[in-house]
Backbone as JSON Lines, residues from 0, in Angstrom:
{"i":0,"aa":"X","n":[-187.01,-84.64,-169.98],"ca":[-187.96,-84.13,-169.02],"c":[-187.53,-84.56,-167.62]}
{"i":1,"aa":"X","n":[-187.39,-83.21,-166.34],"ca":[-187.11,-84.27,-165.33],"c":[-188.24,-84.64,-164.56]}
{"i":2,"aa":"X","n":[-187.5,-85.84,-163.98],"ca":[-188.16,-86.91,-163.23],"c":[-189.09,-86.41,-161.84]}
{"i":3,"aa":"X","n":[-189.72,-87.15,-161.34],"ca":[-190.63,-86.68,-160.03],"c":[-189.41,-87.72,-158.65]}
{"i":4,"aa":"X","n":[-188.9,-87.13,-158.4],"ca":[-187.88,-87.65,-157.4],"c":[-188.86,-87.4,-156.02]}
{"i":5,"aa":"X","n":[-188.03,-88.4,-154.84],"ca":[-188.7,-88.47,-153.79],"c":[-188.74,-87.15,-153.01]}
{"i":6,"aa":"X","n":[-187.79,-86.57,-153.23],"ca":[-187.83,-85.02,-152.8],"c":[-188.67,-84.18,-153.11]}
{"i":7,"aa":"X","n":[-188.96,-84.4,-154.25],"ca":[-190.03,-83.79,-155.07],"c":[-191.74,-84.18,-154.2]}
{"i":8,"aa":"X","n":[-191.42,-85.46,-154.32],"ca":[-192.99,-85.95,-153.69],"c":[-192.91,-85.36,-152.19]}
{"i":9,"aa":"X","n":[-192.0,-85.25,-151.52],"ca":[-192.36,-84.67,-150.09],"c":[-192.28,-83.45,-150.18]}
{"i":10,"aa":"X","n":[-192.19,-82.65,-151.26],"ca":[-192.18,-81.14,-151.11],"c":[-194.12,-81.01,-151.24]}
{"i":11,"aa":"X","n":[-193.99,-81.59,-152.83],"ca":[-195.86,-81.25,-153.15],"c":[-196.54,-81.71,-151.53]}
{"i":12,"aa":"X","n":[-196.29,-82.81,-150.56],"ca":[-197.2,-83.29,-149.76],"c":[-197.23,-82.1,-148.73]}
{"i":13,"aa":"X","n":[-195.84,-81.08,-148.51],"ca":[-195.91,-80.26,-147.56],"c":[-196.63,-79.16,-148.0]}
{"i":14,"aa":"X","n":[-196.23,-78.79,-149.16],"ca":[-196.77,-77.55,-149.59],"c":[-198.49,-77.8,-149.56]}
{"i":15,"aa":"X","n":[-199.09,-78.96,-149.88],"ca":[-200.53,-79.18,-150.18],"c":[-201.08,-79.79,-148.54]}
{"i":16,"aa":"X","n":[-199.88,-79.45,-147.34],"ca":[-200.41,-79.7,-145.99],"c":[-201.09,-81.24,-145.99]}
{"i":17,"aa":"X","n":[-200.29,-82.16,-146.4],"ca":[-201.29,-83.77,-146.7],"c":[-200.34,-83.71,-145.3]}
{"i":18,"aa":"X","n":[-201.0,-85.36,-144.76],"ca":[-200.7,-86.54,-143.96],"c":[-200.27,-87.05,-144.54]}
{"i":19,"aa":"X","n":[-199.01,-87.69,-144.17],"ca":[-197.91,-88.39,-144.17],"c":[-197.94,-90.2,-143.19]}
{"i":20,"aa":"X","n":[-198.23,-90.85,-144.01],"ca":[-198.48,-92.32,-143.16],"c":[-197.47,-93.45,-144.05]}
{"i":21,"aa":"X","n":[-196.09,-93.65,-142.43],"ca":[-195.72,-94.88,-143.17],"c":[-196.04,-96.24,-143.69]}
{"i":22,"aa":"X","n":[-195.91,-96.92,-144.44],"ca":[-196.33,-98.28,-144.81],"c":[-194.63,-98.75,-144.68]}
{"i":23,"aa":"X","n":[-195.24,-99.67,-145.22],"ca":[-193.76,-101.3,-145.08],"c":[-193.15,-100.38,-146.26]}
{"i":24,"aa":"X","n":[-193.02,-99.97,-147.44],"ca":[-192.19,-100.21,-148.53],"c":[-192.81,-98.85,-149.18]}
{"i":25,"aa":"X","n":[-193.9,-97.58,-148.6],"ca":[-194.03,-96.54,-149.43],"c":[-194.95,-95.36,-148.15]}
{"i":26,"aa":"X","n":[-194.67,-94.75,-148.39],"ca":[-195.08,-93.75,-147.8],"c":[-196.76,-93.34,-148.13]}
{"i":27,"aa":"X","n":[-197.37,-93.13,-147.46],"ca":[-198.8,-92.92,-148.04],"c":[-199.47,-91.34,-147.49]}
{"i":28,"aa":"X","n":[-199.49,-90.62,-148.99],"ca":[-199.62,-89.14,-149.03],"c":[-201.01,-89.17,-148.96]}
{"i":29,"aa":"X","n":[-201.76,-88.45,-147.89],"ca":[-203.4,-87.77,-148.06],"c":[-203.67,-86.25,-148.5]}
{"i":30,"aa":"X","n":[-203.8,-85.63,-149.57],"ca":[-204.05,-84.55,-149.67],"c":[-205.84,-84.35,-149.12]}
{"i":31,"aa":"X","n":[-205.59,-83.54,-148.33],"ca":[-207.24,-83.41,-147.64],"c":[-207.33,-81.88,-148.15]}
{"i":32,"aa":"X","n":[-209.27,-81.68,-148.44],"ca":[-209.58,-80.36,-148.27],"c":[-210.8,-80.4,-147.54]}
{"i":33,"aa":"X","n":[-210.67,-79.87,-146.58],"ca":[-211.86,-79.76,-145.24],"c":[-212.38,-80.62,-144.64]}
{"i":34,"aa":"X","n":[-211.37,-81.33,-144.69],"ca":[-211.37,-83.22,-144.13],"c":[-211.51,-83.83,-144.85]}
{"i":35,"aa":"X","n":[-211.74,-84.04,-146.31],"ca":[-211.95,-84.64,-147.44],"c":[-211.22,-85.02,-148.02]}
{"i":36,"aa":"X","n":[-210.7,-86.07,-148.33],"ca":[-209.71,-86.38,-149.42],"c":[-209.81,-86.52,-150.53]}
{"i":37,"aa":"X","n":[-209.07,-85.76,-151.55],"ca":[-208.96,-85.1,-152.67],"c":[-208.02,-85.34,-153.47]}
{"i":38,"aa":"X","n":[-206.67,-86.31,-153.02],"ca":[-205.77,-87.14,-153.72],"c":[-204.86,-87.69,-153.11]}
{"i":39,"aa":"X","n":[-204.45,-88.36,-153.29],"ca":[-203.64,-89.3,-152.6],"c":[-202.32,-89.94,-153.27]}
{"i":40,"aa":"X","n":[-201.06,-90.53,-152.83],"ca":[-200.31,-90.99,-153.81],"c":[-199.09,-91.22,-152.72]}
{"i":41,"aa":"X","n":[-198.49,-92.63,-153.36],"ca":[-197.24,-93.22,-152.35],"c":[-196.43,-92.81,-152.97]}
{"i":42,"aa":"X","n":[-195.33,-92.47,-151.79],"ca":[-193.83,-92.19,-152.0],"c":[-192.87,-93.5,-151.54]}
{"i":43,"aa":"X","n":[-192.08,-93.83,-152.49],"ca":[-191.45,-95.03,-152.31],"c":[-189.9,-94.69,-151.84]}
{"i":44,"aa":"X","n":[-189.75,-95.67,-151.0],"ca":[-188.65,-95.65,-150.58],"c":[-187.31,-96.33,-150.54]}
{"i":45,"aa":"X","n":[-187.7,-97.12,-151.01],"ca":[-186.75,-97.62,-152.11],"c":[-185.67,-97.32,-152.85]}
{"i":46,"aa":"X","n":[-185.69,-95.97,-153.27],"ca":[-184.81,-95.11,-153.91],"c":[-185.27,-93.64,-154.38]}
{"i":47,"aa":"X","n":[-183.99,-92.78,-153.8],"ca":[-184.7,-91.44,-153.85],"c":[-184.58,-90.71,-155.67]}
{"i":48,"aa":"X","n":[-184.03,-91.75,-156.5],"ca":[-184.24,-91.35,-158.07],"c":[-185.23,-92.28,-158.71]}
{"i":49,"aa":"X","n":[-186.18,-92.72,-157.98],"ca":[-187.22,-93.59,-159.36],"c":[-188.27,-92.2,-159.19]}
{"i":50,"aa":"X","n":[-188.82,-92.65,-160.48],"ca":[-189.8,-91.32,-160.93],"c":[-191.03,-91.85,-160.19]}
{"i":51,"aa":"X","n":[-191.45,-90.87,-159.4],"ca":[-192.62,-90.48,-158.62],"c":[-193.57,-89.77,-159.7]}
{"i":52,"aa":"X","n":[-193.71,-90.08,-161.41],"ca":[-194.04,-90.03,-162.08],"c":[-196.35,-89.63,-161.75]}
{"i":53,"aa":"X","n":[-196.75,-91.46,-161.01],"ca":[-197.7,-91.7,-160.58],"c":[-198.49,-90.23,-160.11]}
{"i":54,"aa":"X","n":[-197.58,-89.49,-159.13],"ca":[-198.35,-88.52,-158.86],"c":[-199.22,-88.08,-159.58]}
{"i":55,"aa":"X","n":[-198.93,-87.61,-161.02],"ca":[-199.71,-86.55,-161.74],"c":[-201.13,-87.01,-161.66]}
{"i":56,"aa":"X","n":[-201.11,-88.58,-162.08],"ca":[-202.38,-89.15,-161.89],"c":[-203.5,-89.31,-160.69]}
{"i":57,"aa":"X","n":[-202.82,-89.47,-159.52],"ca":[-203.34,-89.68,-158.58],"c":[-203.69,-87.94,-157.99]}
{"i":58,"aa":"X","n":[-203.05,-87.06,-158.55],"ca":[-203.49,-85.54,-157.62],"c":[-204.22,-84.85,-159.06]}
{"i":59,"aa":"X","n":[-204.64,-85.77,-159.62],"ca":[-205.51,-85.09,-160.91],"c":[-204.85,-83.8,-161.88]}
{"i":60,"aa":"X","n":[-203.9,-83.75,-161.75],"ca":[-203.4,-82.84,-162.23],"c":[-202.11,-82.87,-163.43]}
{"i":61,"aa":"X","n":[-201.85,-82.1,-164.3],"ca":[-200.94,-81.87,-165.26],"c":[-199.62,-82.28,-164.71]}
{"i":62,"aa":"X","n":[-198.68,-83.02,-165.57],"ca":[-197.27,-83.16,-165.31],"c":[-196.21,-81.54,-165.26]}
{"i":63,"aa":"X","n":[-196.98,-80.77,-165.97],"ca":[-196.6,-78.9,-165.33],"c":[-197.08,-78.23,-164.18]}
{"i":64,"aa":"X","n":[-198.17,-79.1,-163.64],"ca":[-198.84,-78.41,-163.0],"c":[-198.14,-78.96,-161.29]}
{"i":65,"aa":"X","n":[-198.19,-80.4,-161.28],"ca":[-197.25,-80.95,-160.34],"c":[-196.02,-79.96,-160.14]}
{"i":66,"aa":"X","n":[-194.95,-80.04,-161.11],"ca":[-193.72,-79.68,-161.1],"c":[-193.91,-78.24,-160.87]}
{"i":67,"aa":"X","n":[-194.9,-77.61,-160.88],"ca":[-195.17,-76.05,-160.47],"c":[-195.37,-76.48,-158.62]}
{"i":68,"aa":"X","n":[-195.99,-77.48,-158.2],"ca":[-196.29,-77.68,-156.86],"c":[-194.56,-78.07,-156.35]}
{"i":69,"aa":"X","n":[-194.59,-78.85,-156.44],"ca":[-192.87,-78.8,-156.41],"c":[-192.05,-77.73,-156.42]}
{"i":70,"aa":"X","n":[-191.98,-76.94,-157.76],"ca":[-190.65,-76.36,-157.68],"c":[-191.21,-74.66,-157.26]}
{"i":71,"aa":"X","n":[-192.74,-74.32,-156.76],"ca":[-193.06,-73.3,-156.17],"c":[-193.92,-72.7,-156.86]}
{"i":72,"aa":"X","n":[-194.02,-72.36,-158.41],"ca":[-194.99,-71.11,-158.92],"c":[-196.09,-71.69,-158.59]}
{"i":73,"aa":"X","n":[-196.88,-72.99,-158.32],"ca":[-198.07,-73.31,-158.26],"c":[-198.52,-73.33,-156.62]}
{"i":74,"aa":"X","n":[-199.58,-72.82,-156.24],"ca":[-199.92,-72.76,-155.12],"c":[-200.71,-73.6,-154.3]}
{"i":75,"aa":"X","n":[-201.21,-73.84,-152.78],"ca":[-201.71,-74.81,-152.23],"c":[-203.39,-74.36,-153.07]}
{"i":76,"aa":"X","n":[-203.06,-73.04,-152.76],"ca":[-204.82,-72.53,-153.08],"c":[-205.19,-72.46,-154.73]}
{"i":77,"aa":"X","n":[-203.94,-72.32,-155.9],"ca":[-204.1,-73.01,-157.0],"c":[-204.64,-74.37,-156.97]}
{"i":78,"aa":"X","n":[-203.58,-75.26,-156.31],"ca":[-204.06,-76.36,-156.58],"c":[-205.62,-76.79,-156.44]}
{"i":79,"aa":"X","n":[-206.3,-76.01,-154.91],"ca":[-207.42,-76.51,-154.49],"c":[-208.41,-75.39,-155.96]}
{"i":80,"aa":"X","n":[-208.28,-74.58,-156.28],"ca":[-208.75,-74.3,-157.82],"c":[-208.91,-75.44,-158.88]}
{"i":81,"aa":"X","n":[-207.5,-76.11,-159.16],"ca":[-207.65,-76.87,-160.18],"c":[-209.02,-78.06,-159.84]}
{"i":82,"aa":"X","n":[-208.82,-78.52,-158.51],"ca":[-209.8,-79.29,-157.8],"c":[-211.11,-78.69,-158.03]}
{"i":83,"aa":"X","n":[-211.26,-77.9,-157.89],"ca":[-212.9,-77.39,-158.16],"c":[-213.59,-77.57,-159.26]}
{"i":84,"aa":"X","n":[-212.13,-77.08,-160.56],"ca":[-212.78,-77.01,-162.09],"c":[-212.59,-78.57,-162.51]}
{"i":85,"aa":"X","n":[-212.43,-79.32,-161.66],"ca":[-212.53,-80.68,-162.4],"c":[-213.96,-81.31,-161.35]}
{"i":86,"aa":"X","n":[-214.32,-80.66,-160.85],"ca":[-215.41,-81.39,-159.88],"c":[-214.82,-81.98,-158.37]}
{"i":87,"aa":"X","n":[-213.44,-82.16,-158.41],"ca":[-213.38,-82.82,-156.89],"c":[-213.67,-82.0,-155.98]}
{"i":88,"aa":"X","n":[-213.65,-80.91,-155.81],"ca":[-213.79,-80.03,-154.55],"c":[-215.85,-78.86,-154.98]}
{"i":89,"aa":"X","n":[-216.83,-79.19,-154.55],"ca":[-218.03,-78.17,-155.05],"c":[-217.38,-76.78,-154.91]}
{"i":90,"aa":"X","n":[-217.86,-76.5,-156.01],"ca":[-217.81,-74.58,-156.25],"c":[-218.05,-74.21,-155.34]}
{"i":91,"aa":"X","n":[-217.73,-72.87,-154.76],"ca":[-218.09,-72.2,-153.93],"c":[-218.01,-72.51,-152.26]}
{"i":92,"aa":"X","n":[-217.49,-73.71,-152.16],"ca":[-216.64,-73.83,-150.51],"c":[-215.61,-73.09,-150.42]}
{"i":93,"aa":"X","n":[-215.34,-72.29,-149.14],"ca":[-214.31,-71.43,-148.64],"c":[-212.81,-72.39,-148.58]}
{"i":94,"aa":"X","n":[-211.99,-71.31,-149.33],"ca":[-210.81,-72.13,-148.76],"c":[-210.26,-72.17,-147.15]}
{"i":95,"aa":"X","n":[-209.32,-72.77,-146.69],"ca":[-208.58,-72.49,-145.46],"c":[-207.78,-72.16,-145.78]}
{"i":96,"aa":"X","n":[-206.9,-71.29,-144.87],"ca":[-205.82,-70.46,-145.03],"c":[-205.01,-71.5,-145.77]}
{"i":97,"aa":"X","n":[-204.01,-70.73,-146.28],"ca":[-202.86,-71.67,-147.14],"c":[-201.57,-71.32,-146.25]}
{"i":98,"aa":"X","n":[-200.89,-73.18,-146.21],"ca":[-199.63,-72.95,-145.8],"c":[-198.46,-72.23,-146.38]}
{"i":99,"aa":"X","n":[-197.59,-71.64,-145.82],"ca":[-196.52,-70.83,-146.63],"c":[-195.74,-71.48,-147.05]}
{"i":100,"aa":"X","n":[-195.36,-71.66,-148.05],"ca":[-194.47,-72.69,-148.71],"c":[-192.66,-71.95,-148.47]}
{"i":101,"aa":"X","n":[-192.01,-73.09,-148.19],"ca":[-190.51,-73.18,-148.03],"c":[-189.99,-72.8,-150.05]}
């Protein structure tokens, strides 16, 4: 299975439009929806092959469902879906436009 590489973690943070805040030894990802934060998760820097594994946990979401945020079929406005049907985001708030993913 592959790994969640650091490349990987700064793709999901762009595509899901988070804040980006350095620390001493990890990067600290905010996924916000309408100022709200909705998941969060450090990128280490340390080395760009340790598994950024943690994510799945911290953005509530499937280890397919990540690697869909990553490698493209999954969307910013999917993701904020998956958020709804688990309770983090209330039904029926409008999304904001979605960034275009690279």
């Amino acid at each position: 299975m592959k790994i969640f590489t650091q490349a990987d973690a700064r793709k999901i943070a762009k595509k899901l439009g988070a804040t980006i805040e350095k620390g001493s030894r990890h990067d600290k990802v905010k996924v916000k929806y309408q100022g709200r934060v909705v998941g969060f998760y450090g990128i280490r820097r340390s080395s760009r092959e340790i598994d950024h594994a943690h994510i799945t946990k911290q953005l509530h979401i499937s280890r397919a469902a990540a690697r869909g945020l990553a490698d493209c079929p999954v969307s910013k406005a999917e993701y904020f879906d998956m958020m709804r049907a688990i309770g983090k985001i209330p039904r029926g708030e409008e999304d904001s436009p979605c960034l275009p993913h690279s």
